[in-house]
N, C-alpha and C positions, 0 to 999 in steps of 0.2 A: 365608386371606390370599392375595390374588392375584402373584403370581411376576412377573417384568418378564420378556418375553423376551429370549435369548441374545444375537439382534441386537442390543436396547437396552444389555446389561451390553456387550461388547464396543465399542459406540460409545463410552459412559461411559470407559470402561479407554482408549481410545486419545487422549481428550483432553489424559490425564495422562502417556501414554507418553513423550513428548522430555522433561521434568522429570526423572522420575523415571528414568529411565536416567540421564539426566548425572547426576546426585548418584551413581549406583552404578558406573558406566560408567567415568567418570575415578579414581575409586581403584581401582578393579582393575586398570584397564589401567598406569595408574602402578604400580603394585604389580607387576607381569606383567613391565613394560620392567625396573624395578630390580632386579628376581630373577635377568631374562634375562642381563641386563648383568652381575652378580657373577657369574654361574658362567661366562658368557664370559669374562671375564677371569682369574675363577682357570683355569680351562681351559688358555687360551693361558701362563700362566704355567706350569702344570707340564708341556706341551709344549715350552717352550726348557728346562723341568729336561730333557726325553729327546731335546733335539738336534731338535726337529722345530718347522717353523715356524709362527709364529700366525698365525691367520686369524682377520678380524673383520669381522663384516656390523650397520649399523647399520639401525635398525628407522629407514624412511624415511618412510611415510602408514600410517594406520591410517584404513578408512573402514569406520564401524561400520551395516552395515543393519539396519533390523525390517522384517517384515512382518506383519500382525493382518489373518486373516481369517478371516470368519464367515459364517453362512448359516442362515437360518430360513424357519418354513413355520407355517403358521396353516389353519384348517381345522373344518366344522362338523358335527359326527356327532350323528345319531339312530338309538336303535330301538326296540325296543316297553318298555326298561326303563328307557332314561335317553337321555339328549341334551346337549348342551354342543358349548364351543369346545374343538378339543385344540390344542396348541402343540410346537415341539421347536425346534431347534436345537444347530448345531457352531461351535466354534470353535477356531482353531489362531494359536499367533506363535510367529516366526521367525525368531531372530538370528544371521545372518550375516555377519560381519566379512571382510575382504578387508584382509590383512595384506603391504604392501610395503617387501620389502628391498635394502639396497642394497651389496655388497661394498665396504670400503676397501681399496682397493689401486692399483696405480703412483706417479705425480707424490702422490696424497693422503696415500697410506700416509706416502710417504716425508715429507712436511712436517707429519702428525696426529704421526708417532713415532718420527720420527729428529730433526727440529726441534729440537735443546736449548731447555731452558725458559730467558724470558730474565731476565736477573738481574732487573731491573724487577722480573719478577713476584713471587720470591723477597723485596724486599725489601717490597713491599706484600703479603704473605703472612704477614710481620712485623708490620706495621701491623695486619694484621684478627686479632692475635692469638694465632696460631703463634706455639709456643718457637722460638728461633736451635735453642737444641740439638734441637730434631725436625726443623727444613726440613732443616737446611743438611746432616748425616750422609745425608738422604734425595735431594736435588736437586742436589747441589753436589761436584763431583771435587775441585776445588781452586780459592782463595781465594791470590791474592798468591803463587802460589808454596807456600801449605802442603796438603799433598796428605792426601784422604779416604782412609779404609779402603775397599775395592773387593775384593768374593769374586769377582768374572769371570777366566775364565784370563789373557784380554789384558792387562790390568791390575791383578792379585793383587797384594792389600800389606796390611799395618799403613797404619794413619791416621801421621799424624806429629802427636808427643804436641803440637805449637805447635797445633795444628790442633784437638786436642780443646780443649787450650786456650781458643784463641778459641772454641769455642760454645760453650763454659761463661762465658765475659765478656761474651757476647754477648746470651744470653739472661738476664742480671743486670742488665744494663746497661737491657735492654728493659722487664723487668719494675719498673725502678726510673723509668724515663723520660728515661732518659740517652742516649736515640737517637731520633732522627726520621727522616722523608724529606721531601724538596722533588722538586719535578718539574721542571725546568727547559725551556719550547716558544719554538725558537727555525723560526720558519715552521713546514715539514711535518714537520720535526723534533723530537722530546723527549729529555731526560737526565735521567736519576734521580740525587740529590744525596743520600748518606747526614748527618743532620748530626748532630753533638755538642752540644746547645745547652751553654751555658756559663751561663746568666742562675739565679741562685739556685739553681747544685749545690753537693750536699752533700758532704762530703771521702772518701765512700766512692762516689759518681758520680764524683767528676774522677781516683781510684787505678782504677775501671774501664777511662775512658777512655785514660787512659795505659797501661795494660798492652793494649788493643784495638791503639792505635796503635802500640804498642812491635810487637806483637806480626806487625802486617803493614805493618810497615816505612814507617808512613806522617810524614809533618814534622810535626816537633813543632808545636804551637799552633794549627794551621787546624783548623776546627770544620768544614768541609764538604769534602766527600771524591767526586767524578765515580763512578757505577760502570757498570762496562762489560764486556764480554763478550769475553774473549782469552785466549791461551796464557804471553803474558807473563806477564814474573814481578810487574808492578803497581810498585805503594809512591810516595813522594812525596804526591802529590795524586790519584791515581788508587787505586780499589779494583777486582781485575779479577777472573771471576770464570768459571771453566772449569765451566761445569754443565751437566748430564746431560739427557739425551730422555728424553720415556716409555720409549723401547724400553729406552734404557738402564735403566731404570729397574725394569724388567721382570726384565732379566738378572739383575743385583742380587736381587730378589728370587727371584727361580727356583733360584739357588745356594741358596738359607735353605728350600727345601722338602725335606722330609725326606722320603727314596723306600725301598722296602722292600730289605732287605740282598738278597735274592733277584735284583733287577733290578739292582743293582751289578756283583752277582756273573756271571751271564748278558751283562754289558755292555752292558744297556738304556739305562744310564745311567753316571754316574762317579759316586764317593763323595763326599760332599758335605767342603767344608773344613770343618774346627776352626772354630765360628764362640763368640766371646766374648758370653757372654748380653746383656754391658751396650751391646754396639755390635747387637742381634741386631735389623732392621726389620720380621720377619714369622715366625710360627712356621705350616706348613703342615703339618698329621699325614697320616700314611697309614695306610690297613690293608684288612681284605679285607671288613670288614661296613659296612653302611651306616649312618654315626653318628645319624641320624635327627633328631630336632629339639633333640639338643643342638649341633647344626652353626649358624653363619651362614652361613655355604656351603659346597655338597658337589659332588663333580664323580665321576667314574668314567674311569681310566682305566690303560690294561694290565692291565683285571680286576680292577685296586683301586680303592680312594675314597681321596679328598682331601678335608680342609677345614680349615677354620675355625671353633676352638670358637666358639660364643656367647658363653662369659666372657672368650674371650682380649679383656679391650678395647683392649688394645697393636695386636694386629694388628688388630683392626677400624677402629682408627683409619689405619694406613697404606691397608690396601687399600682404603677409602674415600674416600682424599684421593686415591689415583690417581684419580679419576673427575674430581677438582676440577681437578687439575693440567693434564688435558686443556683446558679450555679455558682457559689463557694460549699455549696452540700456537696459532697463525695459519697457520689450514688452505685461507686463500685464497681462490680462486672453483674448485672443480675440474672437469673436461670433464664432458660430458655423461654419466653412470655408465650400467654396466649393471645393468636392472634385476629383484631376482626377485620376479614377488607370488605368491602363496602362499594361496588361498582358505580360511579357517581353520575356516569351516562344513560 
């Protein structure tokens, strides 16, 4: 059987090359970014648990190179015993990727995750499905005046029980279809309108509603409710709605990371408060081995590991929807960044 030369298999092999990378190309490197991305973030979370600030560099161009080269020789020998054609050939490829990153930081940082999220998003966050009782303990200080549980020094407290309350009504009410929203676009302007429809509810929707309204002090009988973003205490016709930034959001979570008694003690860090399982938004273990592939994510840091079991699905669902939460922040148009690329070949 006569053989193709190396030249020829190589020509063949590069016809197919751009195909056949992208089908393999794009989940790894998907795969690669959303790896990068969790332990970046658990990262930066158990750095505000040690008082130290987070840094975050987003993955900005990925421009993926090949190079396929080859080289052949052909040639006819004789001698007193035989004769023929002899053949050879090399071939070599060669992927190298040129990975650019781009720091968040000044005017960006500050609008990516000091920004509080806006209520809008919260309540179409509701619409696509989210319990009341998971947004609102997660994205929300206070509602009308009734104020969230907070483990941050600045603002340590007990939720106020009206407040568990309503997202316990809240999310009944939703799951029964006892709540809607409207958008209301008046020119460059929009208003998000919570409504109560009223058209064939059932007597256990209109005791929702009424305890919802009771609850945050709104007039009795109007079925659509303004919601809006302030410190006021709300009520009447308005729903107003003090909620939280990523950063903040962060904090909150970094207090619920459990750090090794050792680093307390040493005042690497402070002891974590008394936290109630049933308000608890993230459980973060620590210790000195590396959990390995019962982890969804693992970090190392002060010579320990952090993570995230695989079964917790509780935490995997928060620290997941932080990723989501990012973009209802309006990051703007930002200056010209600086940039680092990073040759990965």
């Amino acid at each position: 059987m006569r053989r193709l030369p190396t030249v020829v298999l190589l020509a063949l092999t590069a016809c197919g090359l751009g195909p056949t990378q992208l089908r393999t190309d794009r989940i790894n490197y998907t795969e690669a970014i959303a790896d990068s991305w969790k332990k970046q973030m658990l990262l930066n979370i158990v750095k505000l648990r040690y008082m130290d600030a987070p840094v975050f560099l987003d993955v900005q161009q990925i421009l993926a190179g090949y190079t396929l080269e080859g080289s052949a020789s052909a040639g006819w020998s004789e001698n007193g015993l035989a004769q023929g054609w002899t053949t050879g050939g090399t071939g070599r490829f060669i992927n190298r990727p040129t990975i650019t990153y781009r720091p968040v930081s000044g005017a960006e940082f500050a609008k990516s995750f000091m920004t509080p999220i806006p209520p809008s998003a919260v309540i179409f966050l509701m619409q696509a499905g989210y319990a009341a009782d998971y947004l609102f303990p997660l994205c929300v200080q206070s509602i009308n005046g009734l104020r969230n549980y907070s483990g941050t020094k600045s603002m340590q407290g007990d939720a106020d029980d009206r407040f568990v309350q309503l997202v316990k009504a809240l999310a009944k009410a939703q799951a029964s279809g006892a709540v809607g929203l409207r958008v209301e676009q008046k020119g460059a302007t929009s208003a998000t309108v919570l409504v109560f429809p009223k058209q064939d509810a059932d007597p256990e929707s209109d005791a929702l509603v009424r305890e919802i309204t009771e609850l945050l002090r709104l007039e009795p009988g109007r079925s659509e409710f303004k919601v809006e973003y302030s410190t006021a205490p709300g009520g009447s016709d308005k729903i107003v709605m003090l909620t939280r930034s990523a950063l903040t959001i962060m904090f909150e979570l970094a207090v619920q990371v459990d750090v090794p008694e050792e680093h307390s003690r040493k005042g690497y860090t402070v002891p974590a408060p008394p936290v109630d399982e049933a308000i608890r938004l993230i459980r973060v273990h620590s210790g000195t081995s590396n959990p390995g592939k019962d982890a969804f994510v693992a970090i190392q840091h002060e010579d320990h590991w952090f993570w995230i079991r695989k079964d917790d699905l509780a935490a995997k669902r928060t620290f997941s929807f932080i990723r989501l939460l990012f973009g209802f922040v309006d990051k703007g148009a930002p200056p010209p960044p600086t940039l680092v690329t990073v040759p990965a070949g």
